[in-house]
C-alpha positions in Angstrom: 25.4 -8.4 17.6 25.4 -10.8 14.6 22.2 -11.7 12.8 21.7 -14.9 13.6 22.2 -13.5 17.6 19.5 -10.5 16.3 17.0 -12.8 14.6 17.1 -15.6 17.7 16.3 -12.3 20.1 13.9 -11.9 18.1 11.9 -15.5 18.4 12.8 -15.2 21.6 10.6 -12.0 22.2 8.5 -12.8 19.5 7.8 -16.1 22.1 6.9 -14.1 25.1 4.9 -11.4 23.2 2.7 -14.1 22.3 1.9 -15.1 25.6 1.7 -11.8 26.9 -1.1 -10.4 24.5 -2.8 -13.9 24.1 -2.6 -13.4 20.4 -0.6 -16.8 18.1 -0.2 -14.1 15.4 2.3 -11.5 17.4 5.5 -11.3 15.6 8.6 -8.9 17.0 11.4 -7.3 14.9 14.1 -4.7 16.0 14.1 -1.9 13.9 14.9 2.2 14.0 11.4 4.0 15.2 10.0 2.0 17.7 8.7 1.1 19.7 5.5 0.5 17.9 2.9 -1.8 16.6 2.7 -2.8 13.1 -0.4 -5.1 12.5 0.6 -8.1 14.5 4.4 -7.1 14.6 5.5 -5.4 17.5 8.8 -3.2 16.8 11.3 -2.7 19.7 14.2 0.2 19.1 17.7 -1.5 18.6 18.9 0.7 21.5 22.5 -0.9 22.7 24.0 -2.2 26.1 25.3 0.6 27.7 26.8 -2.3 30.2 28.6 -4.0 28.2 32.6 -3.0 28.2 33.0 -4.5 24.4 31.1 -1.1 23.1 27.7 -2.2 23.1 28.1 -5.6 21.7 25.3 -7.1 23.0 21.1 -5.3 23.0 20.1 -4.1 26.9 17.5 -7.3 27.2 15.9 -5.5 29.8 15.0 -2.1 27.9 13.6 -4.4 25.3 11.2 -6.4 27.6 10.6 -3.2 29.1 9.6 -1.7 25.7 7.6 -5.3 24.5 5.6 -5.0 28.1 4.8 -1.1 26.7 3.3 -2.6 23.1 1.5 -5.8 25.0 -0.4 -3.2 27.6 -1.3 -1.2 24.7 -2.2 -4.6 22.6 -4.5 -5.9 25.8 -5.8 -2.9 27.3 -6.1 -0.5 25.1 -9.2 0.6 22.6 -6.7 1.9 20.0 -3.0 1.2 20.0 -1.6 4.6 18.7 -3.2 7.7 19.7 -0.1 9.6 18.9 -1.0 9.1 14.9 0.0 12.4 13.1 -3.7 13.5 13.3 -3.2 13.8 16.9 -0.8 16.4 17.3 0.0 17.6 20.8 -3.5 16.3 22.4 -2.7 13.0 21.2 0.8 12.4 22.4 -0.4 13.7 25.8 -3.1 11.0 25.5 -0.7 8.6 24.7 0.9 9.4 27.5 -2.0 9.1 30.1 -2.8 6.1 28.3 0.4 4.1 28.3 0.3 4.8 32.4 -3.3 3.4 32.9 -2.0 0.1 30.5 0.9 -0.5 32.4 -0.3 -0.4 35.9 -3.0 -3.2 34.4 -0.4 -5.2 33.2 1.2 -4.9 36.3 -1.3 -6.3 38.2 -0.6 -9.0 36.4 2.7 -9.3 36.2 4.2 -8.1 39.1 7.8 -8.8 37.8 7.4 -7.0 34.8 8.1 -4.0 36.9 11.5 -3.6 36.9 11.3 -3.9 32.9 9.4 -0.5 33.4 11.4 1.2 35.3 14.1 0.9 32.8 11.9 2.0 29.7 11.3 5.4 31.7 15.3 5.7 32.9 16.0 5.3 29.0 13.2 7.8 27.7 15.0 10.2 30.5 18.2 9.8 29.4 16.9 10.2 25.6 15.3 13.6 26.7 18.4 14.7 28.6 20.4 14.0 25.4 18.2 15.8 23.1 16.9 18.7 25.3 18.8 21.6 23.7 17.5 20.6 20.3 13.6 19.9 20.8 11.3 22.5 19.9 9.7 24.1 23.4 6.2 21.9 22.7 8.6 19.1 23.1 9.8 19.6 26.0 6.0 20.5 27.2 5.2 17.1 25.4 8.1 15.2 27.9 7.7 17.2 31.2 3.5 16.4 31.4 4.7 13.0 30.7 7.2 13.1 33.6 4.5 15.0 36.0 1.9 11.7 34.8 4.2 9.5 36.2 5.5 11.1 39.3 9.1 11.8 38.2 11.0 14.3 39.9 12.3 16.3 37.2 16.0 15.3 36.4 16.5 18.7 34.0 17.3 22.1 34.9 17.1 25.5 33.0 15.0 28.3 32.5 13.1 26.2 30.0 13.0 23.2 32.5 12.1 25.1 35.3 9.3 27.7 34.0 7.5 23.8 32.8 7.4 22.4 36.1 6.2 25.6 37.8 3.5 25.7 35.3 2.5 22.0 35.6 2.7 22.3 39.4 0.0 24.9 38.9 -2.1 22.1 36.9 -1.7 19.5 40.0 -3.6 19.4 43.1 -7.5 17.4 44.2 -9.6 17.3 41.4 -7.0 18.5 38.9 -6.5 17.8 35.4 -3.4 15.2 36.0 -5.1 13.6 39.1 -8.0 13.3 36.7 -5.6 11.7 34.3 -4.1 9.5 36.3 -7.6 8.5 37.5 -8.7 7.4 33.5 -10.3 3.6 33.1 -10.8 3.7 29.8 -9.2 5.1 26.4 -11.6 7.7 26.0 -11.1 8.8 29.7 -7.8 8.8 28.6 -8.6 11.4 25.3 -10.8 13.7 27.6 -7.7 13.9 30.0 -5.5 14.5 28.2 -7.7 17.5 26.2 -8.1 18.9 30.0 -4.4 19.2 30.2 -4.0 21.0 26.9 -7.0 22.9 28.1 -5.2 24.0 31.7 -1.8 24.6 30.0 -3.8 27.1 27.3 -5.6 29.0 30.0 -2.2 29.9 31.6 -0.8 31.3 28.4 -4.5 33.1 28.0 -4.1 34.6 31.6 -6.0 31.8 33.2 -2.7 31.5 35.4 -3.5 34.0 37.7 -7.0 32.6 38.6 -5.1 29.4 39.0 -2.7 30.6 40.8 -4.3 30.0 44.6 -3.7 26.5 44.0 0.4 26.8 44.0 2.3 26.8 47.3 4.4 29.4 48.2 7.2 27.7 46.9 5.6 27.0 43.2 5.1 30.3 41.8 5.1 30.9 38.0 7.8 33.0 35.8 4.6 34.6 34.2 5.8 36.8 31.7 8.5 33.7 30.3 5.4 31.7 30.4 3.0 33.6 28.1 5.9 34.3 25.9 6.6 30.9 25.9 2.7 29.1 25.7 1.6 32.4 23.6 -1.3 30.0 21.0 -0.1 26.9 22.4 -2.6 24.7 20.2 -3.6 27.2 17.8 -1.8 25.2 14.8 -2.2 21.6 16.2 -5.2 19.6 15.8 -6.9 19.9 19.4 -10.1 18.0 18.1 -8.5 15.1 16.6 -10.3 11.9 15.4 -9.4 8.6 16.2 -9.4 6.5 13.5 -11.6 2.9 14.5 -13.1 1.9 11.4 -9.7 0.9 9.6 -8.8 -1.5 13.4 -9.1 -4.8 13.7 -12.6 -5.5 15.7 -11.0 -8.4 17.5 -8.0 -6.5 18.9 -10.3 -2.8 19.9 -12.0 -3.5 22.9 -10.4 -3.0 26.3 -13.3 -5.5 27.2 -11.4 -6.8 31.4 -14.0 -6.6 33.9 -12.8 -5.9 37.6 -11.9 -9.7 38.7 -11.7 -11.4 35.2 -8.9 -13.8 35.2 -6.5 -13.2 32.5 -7.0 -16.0 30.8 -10.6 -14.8 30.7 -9.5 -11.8 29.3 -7.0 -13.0 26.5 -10.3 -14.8 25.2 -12.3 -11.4 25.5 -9.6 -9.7 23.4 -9.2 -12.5 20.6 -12.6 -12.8 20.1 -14.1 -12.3 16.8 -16.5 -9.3 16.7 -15.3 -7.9 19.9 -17.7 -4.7 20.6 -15.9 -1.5 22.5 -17.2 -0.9 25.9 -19.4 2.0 26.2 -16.6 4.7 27.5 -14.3 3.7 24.7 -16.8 3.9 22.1 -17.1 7.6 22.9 -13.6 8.2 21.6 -14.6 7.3 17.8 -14.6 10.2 15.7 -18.5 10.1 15.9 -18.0 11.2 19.3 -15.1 13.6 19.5 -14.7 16.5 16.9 -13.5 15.2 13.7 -13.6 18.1 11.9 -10.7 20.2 11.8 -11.1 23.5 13.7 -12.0 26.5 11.7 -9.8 27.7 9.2 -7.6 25.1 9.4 -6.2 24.9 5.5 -6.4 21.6 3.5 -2.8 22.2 2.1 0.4 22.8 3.9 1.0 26.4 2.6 4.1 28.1 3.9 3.7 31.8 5.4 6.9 32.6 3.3 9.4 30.9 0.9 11.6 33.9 0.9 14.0 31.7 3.0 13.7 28.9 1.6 17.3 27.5 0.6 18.1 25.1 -2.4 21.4 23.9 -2.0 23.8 22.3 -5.1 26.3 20.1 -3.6 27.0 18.1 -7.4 30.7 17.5 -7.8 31.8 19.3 -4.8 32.2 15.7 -2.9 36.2 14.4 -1.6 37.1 12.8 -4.6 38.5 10.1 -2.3 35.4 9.9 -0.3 33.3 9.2 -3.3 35.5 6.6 -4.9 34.9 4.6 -1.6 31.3 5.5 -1.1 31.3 4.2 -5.1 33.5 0.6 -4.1 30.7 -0.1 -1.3 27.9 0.4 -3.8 29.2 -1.6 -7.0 29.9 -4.5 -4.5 26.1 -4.2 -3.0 24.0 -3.6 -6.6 26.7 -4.9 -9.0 25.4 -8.2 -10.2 21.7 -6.6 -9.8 23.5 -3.7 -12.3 24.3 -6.6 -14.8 21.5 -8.2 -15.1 19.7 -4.6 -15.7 22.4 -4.0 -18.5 21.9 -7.3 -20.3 17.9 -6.8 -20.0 18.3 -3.8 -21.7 20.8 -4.6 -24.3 18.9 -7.3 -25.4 15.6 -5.0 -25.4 17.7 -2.5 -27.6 18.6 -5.5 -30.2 15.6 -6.6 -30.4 13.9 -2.6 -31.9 14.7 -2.3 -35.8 13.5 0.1 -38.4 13.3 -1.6 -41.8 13.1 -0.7 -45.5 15.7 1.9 -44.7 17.6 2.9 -48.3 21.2 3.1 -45.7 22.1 0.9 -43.0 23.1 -2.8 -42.6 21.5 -5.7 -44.7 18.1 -6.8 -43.7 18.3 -10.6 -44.2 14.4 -10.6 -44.5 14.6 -8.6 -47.1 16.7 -10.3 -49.5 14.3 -12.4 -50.9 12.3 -8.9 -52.5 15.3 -7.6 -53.7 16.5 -10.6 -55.5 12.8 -10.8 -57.3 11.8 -6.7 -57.3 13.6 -4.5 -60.2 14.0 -1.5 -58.1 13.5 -2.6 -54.6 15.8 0.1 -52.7 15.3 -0.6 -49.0 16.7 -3.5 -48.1 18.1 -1.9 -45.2 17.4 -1.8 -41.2 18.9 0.8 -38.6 18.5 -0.2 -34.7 16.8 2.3 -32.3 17.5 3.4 -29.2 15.6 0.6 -26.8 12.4 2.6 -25.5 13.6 1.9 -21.8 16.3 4.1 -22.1 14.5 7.3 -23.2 13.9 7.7 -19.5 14.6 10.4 -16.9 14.9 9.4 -12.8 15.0 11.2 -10.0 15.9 9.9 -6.6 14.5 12.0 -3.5 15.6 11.4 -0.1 14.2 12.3 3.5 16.9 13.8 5.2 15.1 14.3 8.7 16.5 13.6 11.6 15.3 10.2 12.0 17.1 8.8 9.3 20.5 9.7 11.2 22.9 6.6 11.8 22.7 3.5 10.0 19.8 4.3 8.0 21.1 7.4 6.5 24.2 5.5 5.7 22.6 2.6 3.3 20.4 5.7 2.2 23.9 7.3 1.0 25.1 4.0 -0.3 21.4 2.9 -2.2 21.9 6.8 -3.7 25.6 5.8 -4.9 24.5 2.6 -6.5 21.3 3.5 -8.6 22.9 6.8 -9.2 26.8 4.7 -10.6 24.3 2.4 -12.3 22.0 4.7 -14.0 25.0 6.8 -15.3 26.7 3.8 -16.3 23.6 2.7 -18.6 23.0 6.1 -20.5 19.9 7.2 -18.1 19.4 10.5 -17.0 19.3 11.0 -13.1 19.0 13.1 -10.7 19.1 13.2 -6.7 17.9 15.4 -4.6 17.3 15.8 -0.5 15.2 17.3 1.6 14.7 18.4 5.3 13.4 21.3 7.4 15.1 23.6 10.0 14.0 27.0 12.2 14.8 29.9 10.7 15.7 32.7 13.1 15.0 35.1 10.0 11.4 33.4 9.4 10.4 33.5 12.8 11.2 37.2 13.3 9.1 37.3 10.1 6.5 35.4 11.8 6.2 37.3 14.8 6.3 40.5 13.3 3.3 39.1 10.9 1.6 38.2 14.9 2.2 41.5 15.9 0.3 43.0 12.7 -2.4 41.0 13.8 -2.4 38.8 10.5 -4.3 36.3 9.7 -2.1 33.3 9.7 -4.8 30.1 9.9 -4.0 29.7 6.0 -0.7 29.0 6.5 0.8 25.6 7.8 4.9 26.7 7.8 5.4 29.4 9.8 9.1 29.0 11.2 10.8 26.9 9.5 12.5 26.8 6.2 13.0 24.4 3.6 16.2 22.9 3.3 16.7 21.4 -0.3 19.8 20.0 -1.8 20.9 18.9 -5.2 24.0 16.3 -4.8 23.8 15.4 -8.6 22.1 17.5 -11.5 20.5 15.3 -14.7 23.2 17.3 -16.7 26.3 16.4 -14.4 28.6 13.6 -14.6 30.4 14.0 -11.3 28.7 12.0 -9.1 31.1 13.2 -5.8 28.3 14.7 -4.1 26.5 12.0 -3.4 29.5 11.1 -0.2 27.9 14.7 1.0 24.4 12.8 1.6 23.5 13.8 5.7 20.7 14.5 8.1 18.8 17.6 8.7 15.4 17.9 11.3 12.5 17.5 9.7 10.2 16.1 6.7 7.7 18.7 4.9 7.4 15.7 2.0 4.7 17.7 0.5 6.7 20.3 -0.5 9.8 18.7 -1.3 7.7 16.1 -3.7 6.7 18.5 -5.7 9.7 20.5 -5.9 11.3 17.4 -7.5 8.3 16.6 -9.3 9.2 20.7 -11.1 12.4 19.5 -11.8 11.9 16.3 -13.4 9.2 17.9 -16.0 11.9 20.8 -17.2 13.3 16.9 -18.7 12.7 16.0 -21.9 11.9 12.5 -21.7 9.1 9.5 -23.0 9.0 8.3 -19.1 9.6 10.3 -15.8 10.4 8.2 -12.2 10.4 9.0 -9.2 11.5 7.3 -6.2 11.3 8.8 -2.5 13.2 7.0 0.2 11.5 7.9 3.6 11.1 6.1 7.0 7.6 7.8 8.4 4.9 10.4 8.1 5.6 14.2 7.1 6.1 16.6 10.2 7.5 20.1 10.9 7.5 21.3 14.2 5.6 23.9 13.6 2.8 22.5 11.0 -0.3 20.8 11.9 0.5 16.5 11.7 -3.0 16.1 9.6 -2.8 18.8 7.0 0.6 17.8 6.1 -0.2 14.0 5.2 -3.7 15.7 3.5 -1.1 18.1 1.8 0.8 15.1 0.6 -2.1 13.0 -0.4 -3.0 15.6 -2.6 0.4 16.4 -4.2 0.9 12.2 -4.7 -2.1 12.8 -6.9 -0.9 15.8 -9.0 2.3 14.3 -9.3 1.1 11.3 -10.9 -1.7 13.2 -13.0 1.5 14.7 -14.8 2.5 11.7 -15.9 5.2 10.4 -13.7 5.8 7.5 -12.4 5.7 7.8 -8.3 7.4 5.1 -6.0 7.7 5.4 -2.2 10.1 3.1 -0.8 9.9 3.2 3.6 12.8 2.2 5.5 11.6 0.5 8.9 8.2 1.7 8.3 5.0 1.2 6.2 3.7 5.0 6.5 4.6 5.2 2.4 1.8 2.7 1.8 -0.8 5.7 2.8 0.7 7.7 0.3 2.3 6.4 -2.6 0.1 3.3 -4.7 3.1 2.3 -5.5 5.7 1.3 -2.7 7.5 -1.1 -1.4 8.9 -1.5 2.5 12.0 -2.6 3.9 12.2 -4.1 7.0 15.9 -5.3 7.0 18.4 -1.8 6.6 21.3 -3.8 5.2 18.6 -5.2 2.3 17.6 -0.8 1.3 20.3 -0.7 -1.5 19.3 -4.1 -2.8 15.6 -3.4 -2.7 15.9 -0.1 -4.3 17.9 -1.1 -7.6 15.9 -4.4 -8.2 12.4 -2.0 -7.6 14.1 0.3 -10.4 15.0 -2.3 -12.4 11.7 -3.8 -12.9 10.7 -0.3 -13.7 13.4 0.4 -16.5 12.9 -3.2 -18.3 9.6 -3.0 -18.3 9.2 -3.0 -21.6 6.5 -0.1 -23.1 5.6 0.2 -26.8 4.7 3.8 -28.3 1.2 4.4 -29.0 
């Protein structure tokens, strides 16, 4: 789809979003990540038309307006937009989940036709799950099949994994059970204490609970019991159960789920647009005053891994196809290159412009002709040029390699590397990029479990599984750039870690100024660390980084979670616009022109 197609879709959308939430200010965009709510900007997934025999030319119109009904039910109807923020962890997603049900069905009461829009958003979340099923972590798949049990799916898996979940959910069903209670919830906070029942219930059954729950099954719904407690063995114990929902920071006008049985909507779109809107007295009970905002005990502040003894750091520079590169290089020179010239002229003309004077060698200072024309024994009527002060500079480029970033996105990631990195070497500046992700480590978690079976204790640690997967794809000290066409995705994004990792490296350089610049499109996660002490963990390394003196840009692709972290960042909402954004944000940097004290 072209553009102009994509940004009329857009207005289109944007149109009926508008008069679905009752709110003039409602924009919609298609981006990678959604769907989700951005402010007033609603972004839906740019999932293609699987109908369409010309490969997907045109957008599925009806997963979008089924994913736009999703964000105007949450919008309307719900006391807080996101409960699966990274604080949330497991209990939150479930919430989510319970959530998004009791939204819809409200909307649907209203919109009768929006129904068939649903029905597609829940085919295409079942045919993402199908896709990905071998490669989610087993909480995943926990995470999918209570949403599938929520909405009364049959289950459309099968496995040993798939089957051992929907024996143990079964086990959860029945009168006055947690997902009856769930599917019972009227107000957001209902909602949060259903979906803590849940994780409650599926905890007991890994604790041994399942046997006192077990008179609830029919004969047909028994429970693998030993596969169970291997698999739900501390379900919980690293995620943040008692998570706080964050309503201070909200807009007051948009947090009350304030319909009354029988308010018209028009009624209600006034409610919810109202200045100084109050939450009813259910959903107020979900603020953080309410539930347990503390972290559990023991929980650590910083994400510490149990082990870095498997830990791998990875140095791809120069081993790139030489053909590969020179293409990768062609794209890049064509995106950045006028950007590129301007930078060079900047600079040149910052370099001209820094003389030292009443030099005894060197070329003739014109200003100085005068005193050695009148002065018997004037000998410095010299000047030498310095090296421009914008130059004495070291950069280092760090890019998120997690999973989400695959496709298009780690493409222009690839080609904004190519281009600041071309540039950079072009102009005398020292550079450096690096990559990070996560992955499972069979070795670490046979080193986990053998630390478990010690009885250790482990509520220090925020890594347990997984190792860090770092690579180098050009050194400061190389001048083979070929590495950079070896740019790809891994799983996760322990940006913690990895900041200050590259934040080592670029100290060992002996420069006046140090840059950084960390391409990322979300929050930090790990499938096995705890959401909330990973984005304390990289709050607190942002701030040590920039106590030593560097200069710390975040630049998000698709999404604005890099303006939590960084003070400095910039967001791109357009991908084809990443390589362009990034050089001129450099740019600015490098020609900023800095005196010595």
């Amino acid at each position: 789809m072209q553009t102009a197609q994509i940004d009329e879709l857009e207005a289109r959308l944007g149109k009926l979003a508008r008069v679905l939430t009752g709110e003039p200010r409602v924009t919609v965009s298609m981006g990678a990540g959604g769907p989700r709510v951005e402010r007033e900007r609603f972004v839906l997934p740019t999932h293609q038309s699987t109908n369409d025999p010309a490969a997907g030319a045109t957008h599925d119109e009806d997963l979008l307006l089924g994913y736009l009904d999703l964000l105007a039910a949450r919008w309307r109807h719900s006391a807080i937009r996101r409960l699966d923020i990274a604080e949330a962890g497991v209990t939150g997603r479930i919430a989510q989940a319970v959530e998004d049900r009791r939204v819809l069905a409200r909307l649907l009461a209203d919109y009768p036709g929006a129904r068939r829009y649903v029905e597609r958003w829940r085919a295409q979340s079942a045919k993402e799950a199908a896709q990905r099923w071998q490669t989610l972590a087993w909480r995943e798949r926990l995470v999918w099949a209570i949403e599938r049990t929520l909405w009364n799916e049959p289950p459309t898996l099968s496995g040993p994994d798939a089957d051992t979940l929907a024996a143990a959910l079964r086990v959860l069903e029945g009168a006055g059970g947690a997902f009856e209670t769930a599917r019972a919830s009227a107000s957001t906070a209902q909602s949060v204490q259903a979906a803590r029942a849940i994780v409650a219930g599926v905890r007991s059954l890994a604790s041994g609970g399942a046997n006192n729950m077990m008179q609830t099954a029919g004969p047909d719904q028994t429970v693998d019991e030993t596969a169970l407690a291997r698999e739900l063995d501390g379900f919980g114990e690293h995620d943040d159960l008692a998570f706080a929902l964050d309503l201070d920071g909200a807009d007051p006008a948009r947090q009350a789920d304030t319909q009354t049985p029988g308010q018209t909507g028009e009624a209600r779109n006034e409610a919810v647009s109202a200045p100084g809107a109050a939450l009813s007295e259910a959903d107020a009970a979900a603020s953080p005053r309410a539930i347990d905002a503390a972290s559990a005990p023991g929980k650590p502040l910083r994400s510490i891994p149990l082990t870095t003894a498997f830990d791998v750091i990875t140095d791809l520079t120069g081993s790139g196809d030489a053909t590969a590169w020179r293409k990768l290089r062609a794209l890049a020179r064509a995106e950045t290159g006028a950007l590129k010239t301007h930078l060079e002229r900047t600079l040149k003309a910052d370099e001209l412009t820094h003389w030292k004077r009443e030099q005894e060698r060197g070329e003739i200072d014109r200003a100085a002709l005068a005193r050695l024309a009148v002065s018997r024994g004037y000998r410095t009527p010299f000047r030498v040029s310095t090296r421009a002060s914008g130059r004495d500079a070291a950069v280092t480029l760090l890019l998120d390699l997690s999973g989400s970033m695959a496709g298009r996105k780690i493409e222009l990631a690839r080609l904004c590397a190519a281009a600041l990195a071309d540039a950079l070497a072009q102009l005398d500046f020292e550079a450096e990029v690096l990559g990070y992700s996560s992955i499972d480590s069979p070795a670490m978690r046979a080193h986990y479990e053998r630390e478990r079976a010690a009885h250790a204790d482990l509520r220090g640690y925020n890594r347990f599984v997984e190792r860090l997967d770092l690579r180098v794809f050009k050194r400061f000290d190389a001048r083979d750039l070929s590495g950079l066409a070896r740019i790809e995705c891994g799983h996760e994004n322990p940006d913690g870690e990895a900041l200050s990792w590259a934040a080592t490296r670029l100290m060992a350089r002996k420069a006046r100024r140090r840059l950084l610049f960390v391409l990322s499109d979300g929050s930090p996660s790990t499938s096995d660390g705890d959401p909330a002490v990973l984005r304390r963990d990289l709050h607190a390394r942002v701030v040590e980084v920039r106590g030593q003196g560097i200069e710390l840009v975040g630049i998000g692709i698709q999404d604005d979670a890099v303006e939590a972290f960084y003070p400095h960042s910039v967001v791109v909402r357009k991908l084809h616009e990443l390589p362009a954004v990034a050089f001129a944000t450099l740019s600015r940097m490098l020609a900023r022109r800095t005196r010595e004290a």
